[in-house]
N, C-alpha and C positions, 0 to 999 in steps of 0.2 A: 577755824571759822569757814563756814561757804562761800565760795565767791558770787560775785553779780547780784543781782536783785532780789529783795525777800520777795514773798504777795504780796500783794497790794489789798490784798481782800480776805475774807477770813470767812469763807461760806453765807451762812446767816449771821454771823455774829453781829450785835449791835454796832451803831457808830461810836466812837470813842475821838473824844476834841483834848488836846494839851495845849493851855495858852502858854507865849513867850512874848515877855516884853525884853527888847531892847530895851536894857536901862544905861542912860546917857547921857552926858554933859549937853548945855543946853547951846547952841548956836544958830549962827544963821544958812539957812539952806540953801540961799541963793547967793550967799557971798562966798569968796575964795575960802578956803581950810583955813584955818587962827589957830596955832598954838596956846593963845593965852584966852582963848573962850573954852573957859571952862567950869562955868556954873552950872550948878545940881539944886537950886532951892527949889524946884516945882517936886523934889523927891518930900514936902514937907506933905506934901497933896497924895501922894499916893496910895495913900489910907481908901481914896475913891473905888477906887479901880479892883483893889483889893477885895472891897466890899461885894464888887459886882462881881466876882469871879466866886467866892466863897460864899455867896447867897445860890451857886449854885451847882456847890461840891467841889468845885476847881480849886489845884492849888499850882497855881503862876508858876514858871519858873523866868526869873530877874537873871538875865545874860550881862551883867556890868560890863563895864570899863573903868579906864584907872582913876579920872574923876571920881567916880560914884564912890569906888572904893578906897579912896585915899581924902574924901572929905566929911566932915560931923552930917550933914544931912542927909547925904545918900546911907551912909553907915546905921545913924540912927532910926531911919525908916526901914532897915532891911532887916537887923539883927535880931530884932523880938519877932519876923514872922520865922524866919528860919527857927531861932531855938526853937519856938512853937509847934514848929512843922506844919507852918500853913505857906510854907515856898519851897521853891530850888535855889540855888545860887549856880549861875556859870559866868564863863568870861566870856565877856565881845570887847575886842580890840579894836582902836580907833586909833593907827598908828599914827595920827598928828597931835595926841595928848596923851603920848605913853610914851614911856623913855624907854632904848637910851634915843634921845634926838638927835640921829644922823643922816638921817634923808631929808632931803629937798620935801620941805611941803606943798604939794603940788596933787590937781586929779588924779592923775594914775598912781602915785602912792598911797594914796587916802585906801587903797584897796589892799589890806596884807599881804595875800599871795602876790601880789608884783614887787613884795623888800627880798634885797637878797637874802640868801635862807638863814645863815646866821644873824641876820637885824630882826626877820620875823622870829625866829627861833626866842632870843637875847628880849626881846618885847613881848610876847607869850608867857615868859618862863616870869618878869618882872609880875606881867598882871596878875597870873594863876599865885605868886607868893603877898602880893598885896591882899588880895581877897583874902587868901590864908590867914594874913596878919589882922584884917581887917573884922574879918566872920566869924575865925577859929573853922574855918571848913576848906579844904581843899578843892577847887572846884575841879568837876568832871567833864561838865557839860560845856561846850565851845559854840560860840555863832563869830562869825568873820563878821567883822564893822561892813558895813554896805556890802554883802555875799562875798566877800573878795578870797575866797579860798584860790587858791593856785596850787604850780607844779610840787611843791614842795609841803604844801600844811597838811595833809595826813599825815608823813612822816614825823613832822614835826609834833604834832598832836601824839600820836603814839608815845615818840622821844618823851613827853611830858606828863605822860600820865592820865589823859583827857581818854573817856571813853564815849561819848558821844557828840556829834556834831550835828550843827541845825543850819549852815548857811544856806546850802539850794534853798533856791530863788525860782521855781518851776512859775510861769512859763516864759521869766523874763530873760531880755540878754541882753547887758550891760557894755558889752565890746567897743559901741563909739566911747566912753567914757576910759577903756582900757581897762575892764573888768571881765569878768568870768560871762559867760554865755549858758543857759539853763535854760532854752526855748524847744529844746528837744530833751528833757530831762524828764523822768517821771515821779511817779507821786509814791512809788514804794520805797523802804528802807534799805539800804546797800552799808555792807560792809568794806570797811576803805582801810587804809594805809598799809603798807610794807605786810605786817602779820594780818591782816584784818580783823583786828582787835577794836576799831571806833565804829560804831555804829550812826551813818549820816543820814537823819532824817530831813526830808526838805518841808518848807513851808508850803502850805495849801493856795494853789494857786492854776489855773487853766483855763484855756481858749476851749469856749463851747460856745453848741451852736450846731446848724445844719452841715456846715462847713469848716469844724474849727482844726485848719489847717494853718502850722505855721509858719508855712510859705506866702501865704496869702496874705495874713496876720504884719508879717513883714515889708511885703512888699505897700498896702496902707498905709503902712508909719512911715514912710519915706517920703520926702519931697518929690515930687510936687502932690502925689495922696494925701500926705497929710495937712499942707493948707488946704486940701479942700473937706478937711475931714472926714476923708473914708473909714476910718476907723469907727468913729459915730454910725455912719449908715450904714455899715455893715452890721453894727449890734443890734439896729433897728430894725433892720431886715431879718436878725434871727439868724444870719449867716455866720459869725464869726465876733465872740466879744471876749476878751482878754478880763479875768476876775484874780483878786486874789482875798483869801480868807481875811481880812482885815478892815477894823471900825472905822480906817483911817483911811477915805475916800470912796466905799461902801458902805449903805445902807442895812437895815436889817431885812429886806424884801434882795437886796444881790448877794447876799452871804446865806442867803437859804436858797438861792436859785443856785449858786454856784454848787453849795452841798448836795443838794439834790439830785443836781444831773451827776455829780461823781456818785452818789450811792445807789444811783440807776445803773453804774457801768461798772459795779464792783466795789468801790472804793470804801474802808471801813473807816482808815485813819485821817484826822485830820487836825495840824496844826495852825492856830488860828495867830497871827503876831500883828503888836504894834508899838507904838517909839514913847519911854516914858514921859518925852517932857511934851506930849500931846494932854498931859493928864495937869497944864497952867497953859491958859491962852496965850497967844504969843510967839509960843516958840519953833513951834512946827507949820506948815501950810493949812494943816486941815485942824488946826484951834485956835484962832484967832480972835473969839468971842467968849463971854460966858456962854453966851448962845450955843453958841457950837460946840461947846465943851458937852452943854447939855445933851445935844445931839448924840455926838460920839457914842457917851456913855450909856444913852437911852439904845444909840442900835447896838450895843455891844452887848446890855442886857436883852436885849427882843429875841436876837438871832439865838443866847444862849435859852431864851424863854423854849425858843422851838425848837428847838437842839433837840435840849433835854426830854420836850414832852413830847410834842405831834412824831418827830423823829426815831424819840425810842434810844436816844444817843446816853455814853456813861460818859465819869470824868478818864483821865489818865493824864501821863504827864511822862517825859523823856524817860526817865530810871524804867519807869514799870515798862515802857514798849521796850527797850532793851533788853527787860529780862524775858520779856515775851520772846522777843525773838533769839535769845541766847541757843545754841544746838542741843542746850543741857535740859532747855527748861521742857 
């Protein structure tokens, strides 16, 4: 495999989008990590989402956890789109409701790459055979619970059979939290671990703008810039605004400004992601209402309205850009 970074761009080739939901147990985001919050009934609803994706040739790929796969609801919502072949299946870890539980539940381990490597290793290896038992499919495809790849999970992913990874997190950096750092990461595909055998795609996300530097980016989010919310007026001014591809806290007017400006600057691929239990009011920040439900899934179908059309964009999805990029293909 070659090392460092594929294109990022593909001449004139159209735009191509692959959705990914985190699919996850349901909790609270502003309370401590629980062990025992581990409901999946908003997986009876995901029929929704589904709908809006395959109304417009997309076919999702569902990054579980061990909830989703070790209970009747998430199981039975996932199993007829796979047979079907209108999904992916991968694993996303959430090492505070995946066994074996030996770490202190706490922020900094909520992130995988900071368990020592055989706990993440030993918690990997449990989810990827759940899923197995649970789908009849072995999953291939990896995203780290909250981006939390570390020094050790390419390797580890290799060790396990996983051929592609979706955590980057471009252009965010998680470090006060004790997470991975992605604010200087880019938006093309890299080949990673030991052989470079995975192929890590990162989610669509970037600071644009006159100025979208992100030192500057940084230095606004900092106290004392950020009570005075610098970060706002610099978007406003056109200077510098922080987007990521997702329905969950963008509109369908900044998910086509975001794409925009990347397909002005080369950019063909783009990974659109968001958290399945946004798809039952309640459980995440940004669905609190039917209202907002409706919202979400009104900009998630808009943005894909222009995707597809004014843009000229096709579907794809993890398998196929790794075979695109295989040395073979």
């Amino acid at each position: 495999m070659p090392d460092g970074p594929l294109p990022a761009s593909a001449g004139t080739a159209p735009p191509s989008l692959a959705v990914v939901v985190d699919t996850e147990e349901e909790f609270d985001w502003s309370a401590p990590f629980d062990r025992t919050a581990t409901g999946v009934g908003h997986m009876r609803r995901i029929g929704r989402l589904q709908a809006v994706c395959e109304a417009w040739g997309l076919r999702p790929t569902y990054v579980v956890d061990y909830p989703i796969a070790t209970q009747a609801p998430g199981i039975e919502a996932l199993a007829p789109l796979l047979r079907e072949g209108r999904a992916l299946i991968g694993a996303h870890l959430h090492p505070w409701v995946s066994p074996p539980h030996e770490e202190a539940v706490n922020a900094r381990n909520s992130y995988p790459g900071n368990l020592p490597p055989d706990l993440e290793r030993a918690k990997l290896a449990l989810l990827r055979d759940a899923i197995a038992t649970a789908f009849g499919e072995t999953p291939r495809i990896y995203k780290a619970g909250r981006y939390g790849i570390g020094p050790n999970s390419f390797a580890i992913l290799e060790e396990l059979g996983f051929e592609i990874d979706l955590s980057p997190s471009p252009p965010f950096d998680y470090r006060l939290g004790g997470g991975p750092d992605f604010s200087r990461r880019g938006l093309a595909p890299e080949w990673v671990g030991p052989n470079r055998r995975v192929l890590s795609i990162p989610g669509t996300g970037a600071l644009i703008g006159r100025a979208p530097s992100p030192g500057l980016y940084a230095l606004a989010s900092r106290p004392p810039a950020l009570t005075l919310r610098l970060p706002g007026i610099l978007a406003r001014l056109g200077l510098v605004e922080r987007l990521q591809l997702s329905p969950e806290g963008h509109d369908a007017a900044d998910m086509t400004r975001l794409v925009r400006w990347l397909i002005g600057r080369g950019q063909r691929l783009f990974v659109l992601s968001l958290h399945s239990p946004s798809i039952e009011p309640g459980h995440t920040p940004y669905v609190r209402s039917a209202v907002e439900l409706d919202a979400l899934l009104g900009a998630l179908d808009g943005f894909l309205r222009i995707f597809m059309t004014e843009l000229g964009g096709v579907p794809t999805d993890p398998v196929s850009v790794r075979n695109a990029c295989s040395p073979t293909h």
